[in-house]
N, C-alpha and C positions, 0 to 999 in steps of 0.2 A: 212845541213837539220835542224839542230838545231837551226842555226844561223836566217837561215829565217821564220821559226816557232815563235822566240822570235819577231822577228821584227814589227808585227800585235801588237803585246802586248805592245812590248814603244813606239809604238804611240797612242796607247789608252793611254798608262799611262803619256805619256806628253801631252794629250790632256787633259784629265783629268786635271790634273795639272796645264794646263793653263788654263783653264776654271773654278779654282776652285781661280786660282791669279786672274781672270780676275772679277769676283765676289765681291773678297774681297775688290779690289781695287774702285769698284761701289759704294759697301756699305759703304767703310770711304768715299768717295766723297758726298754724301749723307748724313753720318753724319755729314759731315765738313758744309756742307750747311746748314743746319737744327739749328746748333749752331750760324751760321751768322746768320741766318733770328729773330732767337730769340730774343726778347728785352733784354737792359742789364739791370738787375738790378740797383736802381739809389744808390747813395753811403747812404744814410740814411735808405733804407729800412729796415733794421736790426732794428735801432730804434721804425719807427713807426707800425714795426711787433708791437715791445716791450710793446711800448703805448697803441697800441690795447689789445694786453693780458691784460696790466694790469688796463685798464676801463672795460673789462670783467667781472674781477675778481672783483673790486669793485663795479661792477653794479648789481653785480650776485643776493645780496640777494631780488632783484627787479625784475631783467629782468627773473630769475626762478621759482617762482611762476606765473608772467605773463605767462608766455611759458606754464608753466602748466595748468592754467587757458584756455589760447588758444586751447590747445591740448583738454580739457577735453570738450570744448564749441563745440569745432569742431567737433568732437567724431561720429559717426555715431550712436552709441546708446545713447551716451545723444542728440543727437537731435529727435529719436526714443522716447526716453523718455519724454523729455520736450514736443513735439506736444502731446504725450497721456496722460499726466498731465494735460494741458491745458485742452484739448479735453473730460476730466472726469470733470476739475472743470465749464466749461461751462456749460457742461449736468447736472450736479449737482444743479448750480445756477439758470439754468432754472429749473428744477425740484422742487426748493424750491421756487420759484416765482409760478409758478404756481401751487402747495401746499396752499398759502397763498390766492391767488386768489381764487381757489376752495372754501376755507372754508369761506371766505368772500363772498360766493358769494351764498353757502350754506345757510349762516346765514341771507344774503339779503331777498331770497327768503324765508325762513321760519320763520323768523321776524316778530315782528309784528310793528314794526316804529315806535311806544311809539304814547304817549296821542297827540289827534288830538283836538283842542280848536276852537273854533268860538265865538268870540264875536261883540256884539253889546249895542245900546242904548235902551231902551223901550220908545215908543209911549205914551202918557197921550193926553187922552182928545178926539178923534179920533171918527170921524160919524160911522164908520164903525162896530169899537168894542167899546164896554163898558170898558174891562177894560183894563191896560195898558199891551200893547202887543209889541213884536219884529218878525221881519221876518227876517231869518239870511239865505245867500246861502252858499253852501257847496261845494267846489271845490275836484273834488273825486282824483286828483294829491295825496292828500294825505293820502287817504286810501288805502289800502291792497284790493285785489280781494279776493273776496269769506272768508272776514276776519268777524266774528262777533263780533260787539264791544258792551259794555255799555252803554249809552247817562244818564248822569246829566246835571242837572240847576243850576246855582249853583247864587246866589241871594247875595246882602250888604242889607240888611234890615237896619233902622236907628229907633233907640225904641223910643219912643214916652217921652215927656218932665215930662205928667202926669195922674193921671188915669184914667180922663174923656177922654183923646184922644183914651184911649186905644178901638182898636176894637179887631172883632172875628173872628171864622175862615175865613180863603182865600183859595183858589184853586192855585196849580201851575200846568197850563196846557202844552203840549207837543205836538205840532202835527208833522210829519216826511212827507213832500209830495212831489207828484213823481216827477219826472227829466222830464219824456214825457207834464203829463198835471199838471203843478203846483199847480191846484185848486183839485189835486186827494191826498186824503190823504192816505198814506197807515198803518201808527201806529199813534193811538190818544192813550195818558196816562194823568190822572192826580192825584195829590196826593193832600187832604187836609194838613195845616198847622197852625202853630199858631205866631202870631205877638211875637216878642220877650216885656217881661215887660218893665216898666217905670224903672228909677234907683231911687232907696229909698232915700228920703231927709233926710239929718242927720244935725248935729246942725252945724258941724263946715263944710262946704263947701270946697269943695279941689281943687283947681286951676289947668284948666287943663294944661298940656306940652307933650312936644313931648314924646313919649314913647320909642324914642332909647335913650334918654338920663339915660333910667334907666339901670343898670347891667345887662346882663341875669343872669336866674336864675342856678346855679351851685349849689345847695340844693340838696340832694337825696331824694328816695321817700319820706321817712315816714315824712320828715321835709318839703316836698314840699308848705305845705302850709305858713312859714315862710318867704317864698321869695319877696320880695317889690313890686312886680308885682300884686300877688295875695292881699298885705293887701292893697295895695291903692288902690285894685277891676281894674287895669287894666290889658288887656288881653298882651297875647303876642305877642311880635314886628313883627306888620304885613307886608309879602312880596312885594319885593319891587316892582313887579306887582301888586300889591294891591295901593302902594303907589303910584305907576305911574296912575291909572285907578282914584284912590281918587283926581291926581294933576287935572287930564284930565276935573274931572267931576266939580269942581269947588264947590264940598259939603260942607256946613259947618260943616256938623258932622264927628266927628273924635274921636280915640281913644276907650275908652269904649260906643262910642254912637251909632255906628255901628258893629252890629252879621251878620257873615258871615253864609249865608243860604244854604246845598247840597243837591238838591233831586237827589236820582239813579230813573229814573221813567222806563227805558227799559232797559231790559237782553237779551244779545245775537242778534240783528238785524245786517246785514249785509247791509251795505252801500252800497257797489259797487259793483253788478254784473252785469261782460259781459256777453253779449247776451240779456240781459233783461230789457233794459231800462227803461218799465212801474213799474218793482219791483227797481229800482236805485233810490234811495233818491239826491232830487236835493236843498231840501233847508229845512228848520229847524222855525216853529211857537211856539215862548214861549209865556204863557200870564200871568198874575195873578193876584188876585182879586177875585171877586165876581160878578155871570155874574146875577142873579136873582136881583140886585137890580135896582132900580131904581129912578130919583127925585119927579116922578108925584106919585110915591105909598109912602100912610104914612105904613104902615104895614112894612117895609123893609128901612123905610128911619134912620133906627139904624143901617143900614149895608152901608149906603152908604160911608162911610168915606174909602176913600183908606188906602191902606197899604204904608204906609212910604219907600222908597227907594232912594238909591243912583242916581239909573235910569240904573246901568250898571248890563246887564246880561250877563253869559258867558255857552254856552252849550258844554260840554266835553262829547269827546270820548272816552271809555277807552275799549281798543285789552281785546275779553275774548278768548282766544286762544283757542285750544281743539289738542290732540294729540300733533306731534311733537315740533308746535307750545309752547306747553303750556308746552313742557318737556324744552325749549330753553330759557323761560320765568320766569317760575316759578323757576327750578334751573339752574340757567346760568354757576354755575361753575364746574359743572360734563364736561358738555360738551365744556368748553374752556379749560381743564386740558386733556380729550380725543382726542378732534378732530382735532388738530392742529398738535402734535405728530403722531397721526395715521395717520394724511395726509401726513406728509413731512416725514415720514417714507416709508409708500408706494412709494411716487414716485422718493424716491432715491435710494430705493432698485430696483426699474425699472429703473431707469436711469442706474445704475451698469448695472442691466442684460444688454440692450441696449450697454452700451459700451463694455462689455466682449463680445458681440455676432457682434458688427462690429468689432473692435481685429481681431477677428477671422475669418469671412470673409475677411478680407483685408490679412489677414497673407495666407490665404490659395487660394486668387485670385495673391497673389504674386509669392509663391511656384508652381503651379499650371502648370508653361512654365518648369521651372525649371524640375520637374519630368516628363515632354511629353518629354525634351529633352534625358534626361537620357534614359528613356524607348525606345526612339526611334534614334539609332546612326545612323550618316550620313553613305552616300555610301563609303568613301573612308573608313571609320571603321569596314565597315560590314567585318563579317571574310567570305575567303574563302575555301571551301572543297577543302583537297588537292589533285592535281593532280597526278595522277599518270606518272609513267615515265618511259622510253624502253631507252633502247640502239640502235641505229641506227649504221651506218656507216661514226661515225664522232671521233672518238675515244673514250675518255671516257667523255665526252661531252653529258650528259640528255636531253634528248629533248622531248615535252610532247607529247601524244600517238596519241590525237586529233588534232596535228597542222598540217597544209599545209607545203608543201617542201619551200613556201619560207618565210614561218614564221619562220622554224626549221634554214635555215639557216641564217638569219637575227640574232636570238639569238645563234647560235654558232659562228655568227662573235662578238657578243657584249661578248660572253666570253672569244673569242682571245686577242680582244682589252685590257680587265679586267687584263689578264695574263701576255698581255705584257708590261705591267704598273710595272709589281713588278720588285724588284731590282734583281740582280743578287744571289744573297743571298739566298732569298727567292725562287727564281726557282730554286738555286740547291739543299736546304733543301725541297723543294714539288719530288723533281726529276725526271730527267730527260726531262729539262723544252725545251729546242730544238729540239727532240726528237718530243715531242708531237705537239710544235709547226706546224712542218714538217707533221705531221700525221694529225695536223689538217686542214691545206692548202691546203692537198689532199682531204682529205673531200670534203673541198666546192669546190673546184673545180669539185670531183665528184657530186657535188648535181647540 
């Protein structure tokens, strides 16, 4: 009895046994393979390991900063960072362009575009007028809307040689007429004047020259009249628009022989207003002289002698601003020290806000999925409420309360199978693992 009792037993344990030579002997056939199939090593590889290590090492103080450089460029936040540096100094630089814009554009419009000039020649001798006149047109391109400016005359008078020439007064007349009917006047001015004197004849005659060839004067006030200008009686060195107009005119008087003449004869007229074309000044009549005289009247024929001229007249505009205008104008440096600053301050402090407020949307249209997912876990995460569980007639074998006979037994055979998976070991440390076995084959078969 004993003898046949053991005999179940050596042949597991030679089965075993061979099963466990039979193994072994797979697994070196396997490795032995696995060594063949392997490349051999070639006989210098040891060296040119060697040679690698040691251009590593010498390459190192180069190739490791690169690396780190690479590392730091690659970076998910310095690239995070560099797009929002960039993306601030854009908005920045656009903000300070259009800063500069602004105030430029400020200053366009509330400008007054400086002295506006029209010149021309005078008329001598003319059926129409008696005395010499100019007709100047006005191109309003270059005046300001709704701007009121100043209008002078502004005259080269040439003094007379001596004092029988000299005459009396003249009239400088002004007329302003409309842009719709140019025979409509809408400001007539004129102002009396006087001929400038003869120059005093002295013993010794002074030769005249050019007058840039004298110094300027660099004399202070109180010595001002010590200056070579004022003893040799000539004026000072006339502009050189003046000398252009003198080349033009082909005059022979020059120097102290010609007085530059400015009458302001209108304050505050507005040249160019939209919408109103009949009040728009379209062209400019200067005249001067004396209109009462005549050659057939002796009573008047001591007036007839003209006024001496170069022949060129010039009628100037000049911007009288009023309000903002006249604050932009008059002190121009309050408000180039203010308004520049205060512009590209504003709009870089907008520009920040702008860029802190897209940051921020984009940071929170990012995160956004991220916290729907959290908040919301998938089905196979969802927890579920635990089931309760009876004892049936399966041993000790759970089976849940609400299942069907062939669900129950479907999972008491999945926990047979589970059991009889474990080693021998382990079902006799759980105990009595045949046993249950036994009791549970009854089961299903009773199910």
């Amino acid at each position: 009895m004993p003898t046949a009792a053991r005999a179940p037993g050596r042949r597991v344990a030679s089965y075993n046994a061979g099963a466990g030579a039979g193994q072994t002997s797979r697994r070196s056939l396997a490795r032995q393979q696995r060594y063949a199939a392997a490349p051999s090593k070639p006989a210098n590889s040891d060296f040119v390991e060697f040679l690698h290590h040691l251009l590593d090492i010498l390459f190192t103080p180069i190739t490791y900063p690169l690396r780190l450089l690479r590392e730091l460029i690659t970076s998910p936040l310095t690239i995070t960072v560099v797009v929002k540096a960039l993306l601030l100094i854009v908005v920045i630089l656009a903000a300070t362009g259009f800063s500069f814009l602004a105030v430029g554009a400020f200053w366009w419009s509330w400008g007054t575009g400086g002295n506006v000039e029209v010149e021309g020649w005078l008329t001598y001798g003319s059926r129409t007028h008696r005395t010499p006149h100019a007709l100047l047109q006005l191109s309003h391109d270059q005046f300001q809307e709704d701007l009121p400016y100043d209008v002078q005359v502004e005259l080269e008078l040439v003094r007379p040689s001596a004092r029988a020439e000299e005459t009396g007064n003249f009239m400088v007349t002004l007329e302003l007429r409309s842009q719709r009917s140019p025979h409509a006047v809408i400001i007539h001015a004129a102002q009396p004047s006087l001929p400038p004197p003869p120059l005093e004849t002295t013993l010794l005659a002074l030769p005249s020259f050019p007058t840039y060839l004298l110094p300027p004067c660099i004399i202070p006030w109180p010595f001002r009249g010590l200056c070579p200008s004022r003893i040799l009686g000539y004026a000072d060195t006339p502009k050189a628009k003046i000398k252009e107009r003198r080349r033009r005119s082909s005059s022979p008087a020059n120097g102290k022989e010609v007085v530059l003449l400015t009458k302001e004869l209108v304050d505050a007229i507005i040249i160019n207003s939209p919408g109103r074309s009949d009040l728009t000044v379209g062209s400019a009549f200067v005249s001067i002289g004396r209109e009462d005289t005549s050659p057939e009247s002796d009573q008047a024929s001591r007036y007839y002698r003209e006024v001496r001229t170069t022949g060129w007249v010039v009628v100037r505009f000049v911007p009288h601003p009023t309000g903002i205008r006249w604050l932009l104008t008059s002190n121009p440096i309050p408000p180039l020290i203010i308004l520049p600053p205060l512009s590209l301050g504003l709009a870089i402090t907008s520009a920040v806000i702008g860029f802190i407020i897209m940051s921020f949307l984009g940071r929170r249209r990012s995160g956004a999925p991220a916290a729907k997912a959290a908040r919301s876990p998938s089905r196979s995460e969802t927890p579920k409420a635990p089931t309760p569980f009876r004892r049936a007639n399966f041993g000790d074998i759970p089976v849940a309360s609400g299942s069907s006979p062939r669900d129950a037994r479907d999972d008491v055979w999945e926990e047979i199978e589970n059991r009889s998976r474990r080693s021998p070991g382990e079902q006799a440390v759980s105990g009595q693992g045949g046993q249950r076995r036994a009791a549970d084959t009854a089961a299903i078969r009773g199910v």
